[in-house]
N, C-alpha and C positions, 0 to 999 in steps of 0.2 A: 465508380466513385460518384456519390452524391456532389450535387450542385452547390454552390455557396448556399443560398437560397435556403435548399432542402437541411443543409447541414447547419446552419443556424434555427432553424424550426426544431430540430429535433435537440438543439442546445437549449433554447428556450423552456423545452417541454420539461428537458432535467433541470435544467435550474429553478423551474418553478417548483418541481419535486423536493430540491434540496433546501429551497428556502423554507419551505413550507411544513419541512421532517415528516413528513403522511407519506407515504410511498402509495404509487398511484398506477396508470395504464401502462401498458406497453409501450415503445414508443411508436406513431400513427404510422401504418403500412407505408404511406404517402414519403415520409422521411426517416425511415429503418435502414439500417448502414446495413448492408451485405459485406464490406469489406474491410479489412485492419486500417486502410488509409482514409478511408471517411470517417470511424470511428475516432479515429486518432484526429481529425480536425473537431469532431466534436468535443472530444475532452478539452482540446485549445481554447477552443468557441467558448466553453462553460467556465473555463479558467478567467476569459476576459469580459464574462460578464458578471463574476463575481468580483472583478475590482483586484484582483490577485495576481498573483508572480509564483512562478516555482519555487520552494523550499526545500524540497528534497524528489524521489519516486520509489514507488514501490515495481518491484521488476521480479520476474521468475523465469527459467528455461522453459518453453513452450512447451506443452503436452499437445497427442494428437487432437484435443478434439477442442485445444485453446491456441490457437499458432501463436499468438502474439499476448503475455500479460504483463502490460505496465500500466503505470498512470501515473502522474507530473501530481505532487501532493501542493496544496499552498502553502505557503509562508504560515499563514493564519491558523492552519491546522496542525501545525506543528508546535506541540507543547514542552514543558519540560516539570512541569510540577501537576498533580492534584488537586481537588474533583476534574475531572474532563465529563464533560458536557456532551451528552447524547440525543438527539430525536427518542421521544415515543418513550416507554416504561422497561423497556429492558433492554439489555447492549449486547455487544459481539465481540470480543477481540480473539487477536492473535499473537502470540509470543514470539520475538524471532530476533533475529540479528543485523544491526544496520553500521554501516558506513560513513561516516562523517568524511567528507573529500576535503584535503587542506591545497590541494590544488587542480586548477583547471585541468580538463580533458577535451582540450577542443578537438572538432572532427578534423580529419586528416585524409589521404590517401591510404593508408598503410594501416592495418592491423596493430593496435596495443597491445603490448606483451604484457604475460604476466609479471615480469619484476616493475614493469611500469607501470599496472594499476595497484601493485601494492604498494608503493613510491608514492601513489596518491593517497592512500589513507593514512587520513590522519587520525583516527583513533575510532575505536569500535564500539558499539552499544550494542545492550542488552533494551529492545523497545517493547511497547504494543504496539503493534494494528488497530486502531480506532475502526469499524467497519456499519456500514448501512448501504441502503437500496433505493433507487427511484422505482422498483419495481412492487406492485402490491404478491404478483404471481410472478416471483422470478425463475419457479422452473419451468415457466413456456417462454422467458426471453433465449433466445440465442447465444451464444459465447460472444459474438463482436456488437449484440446490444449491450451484452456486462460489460466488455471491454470500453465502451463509450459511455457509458454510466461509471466512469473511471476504476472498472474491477473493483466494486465497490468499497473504494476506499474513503473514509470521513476525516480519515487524521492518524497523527502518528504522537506518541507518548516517547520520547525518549529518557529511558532510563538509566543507570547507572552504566560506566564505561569499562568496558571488556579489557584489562593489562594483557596485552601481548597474544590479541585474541586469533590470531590466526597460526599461535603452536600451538593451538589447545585443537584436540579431536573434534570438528564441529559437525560433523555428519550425523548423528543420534545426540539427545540430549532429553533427561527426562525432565518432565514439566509438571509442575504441581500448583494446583489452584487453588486456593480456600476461599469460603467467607459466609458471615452466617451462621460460624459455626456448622458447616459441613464442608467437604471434599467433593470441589468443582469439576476435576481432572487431574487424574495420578497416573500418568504414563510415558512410557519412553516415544518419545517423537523423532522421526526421519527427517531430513530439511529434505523439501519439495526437489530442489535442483542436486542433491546430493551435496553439497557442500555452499557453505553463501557466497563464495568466491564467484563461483562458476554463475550462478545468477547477476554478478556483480557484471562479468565480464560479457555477460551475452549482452546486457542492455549496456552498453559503452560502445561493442561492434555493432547491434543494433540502431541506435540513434547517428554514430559512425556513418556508417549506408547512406542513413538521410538527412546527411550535411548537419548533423543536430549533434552538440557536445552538452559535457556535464562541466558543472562546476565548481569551485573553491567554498565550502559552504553548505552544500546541498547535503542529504542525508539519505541512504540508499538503502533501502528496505528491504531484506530478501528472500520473504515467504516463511510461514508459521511451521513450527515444531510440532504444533497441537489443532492443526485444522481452525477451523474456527470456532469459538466456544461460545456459547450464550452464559450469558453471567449476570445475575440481579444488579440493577440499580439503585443508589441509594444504600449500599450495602457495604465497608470495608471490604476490598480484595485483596490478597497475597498471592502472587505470582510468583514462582521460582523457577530458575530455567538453568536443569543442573547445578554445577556450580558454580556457575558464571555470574552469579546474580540476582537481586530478588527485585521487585517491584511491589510497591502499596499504593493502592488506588482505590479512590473511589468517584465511580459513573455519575454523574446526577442527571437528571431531565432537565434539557432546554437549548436553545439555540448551540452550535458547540461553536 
């Protein structure tokens, strides 16, 4: 575990990254998390020095070579209408399914059951994934530098609201991108966790573990249908994601 110290230095370093939308060094040997729990102070550290509060997180079942993917998104990053505002000349998002909680999850002793994290949602959306990098070379960062570079998330688009969205088959779902006048991506998409439920429920027993709840409010993100997609800026986008939904957006450049 990094030191206060070390783990403020290395907040610092991203948040200069993210003010600034250039995506820049690694971060410096000197204060590089080796671990999920310093990382995880880092993402806090950067939360509070951008003046911010949690709004929502994005969360997935861990894969071998990622143990731990969440990140606390801010208030500020959470939008609800068109253009959404990008770093740099072109964008990234991801199509997926999120959770609006209409009530608290605070941490407890005992395991939340499934009928009791469905009792929290209050209703489902069809979102984007907003995404960017403090990294200029991010396939030499590590998975727990991505993870404290908040698994680089920039912001969350919520879009239209899913009726009744968890009878609906959500394990496969095809995804269709336009704009420009051409075909972005026309493909059937797997949810990362197998289902958005099951990413719901890992990060609730996860944050559980360490004394940390969700709650009434927040917006629970749970991994893209279609990987992540690069998509022109400045350009009308149509997103559809099966039938659950369409999304119209348009990226622009500048502070988001």
């Amino acid at each position: 575990m990094l030191t206060s110290e070390k783990i403020d230095q290395a907040a610092q370093h991203l948040f200069a990254a993210r003010k600034s939308g250039t995506p820049g060094e690694r971060l410096p040997e000197s204060c590089r998390p080796s671990d999920a729990d310093s990382a995880l102070a880092i993402q806090d550290r950067v939360l509070e020095l951008l003046g911010d509060s949690v709004g929502g997180w994005k969360c997935a079942v861990p894969l071998p070579k990622a143990p731990v993917i969440l990140s606390p998104i801010p208030k500020s990053g959470i939008v609800r209408s068109s253009p959404c505002r990008v770093p740099g000349s072109t964008g990234q998002i991801e199509p997926e399914v999120a959770f609006l909680l209409s009530r608290d999850l605070p941490p407890r002793g005992s395991a939340y059951t499934e009928v009791e994290l469905r009792a929290a949602i209050g209703a489902s959306h069809f979102v984007l994934e907003l995404l960017r990098t403090s990294y200029a070379n991010k396939t030499e960062a590590t998975s727990v530098e991505i993870l404290a570079d908040a698994y680089n998330n920039l912001g969350l688009l919520v879009g239209p609201p899913i009726p009744n969205a968890l009878d609906w088959p959500l394990e496969t779902l095809h995804v269709t991108i336009t704009g420009g006048g051409r075909t972005i991506h026309d493909r059937d998409g797997r949810h990362p966790s197998g289902h958005p439920l099951m990413a719901l429920a890992w990060l609730v027993q996860f944050l559980n573990a360490r004394g940390q709840g969700l709650k009434a409010g927040e917006v629970i993100t749970t991994g893209s249908y279609a990987g992540i997609v690069d998509v022109p800026v400045g350009v009308p986008l149509r997103v559809q994601l099966g039938d659950l939904g369409v999304i119209e957006v348009e990226l622009i450049t500048g502070d988001p």
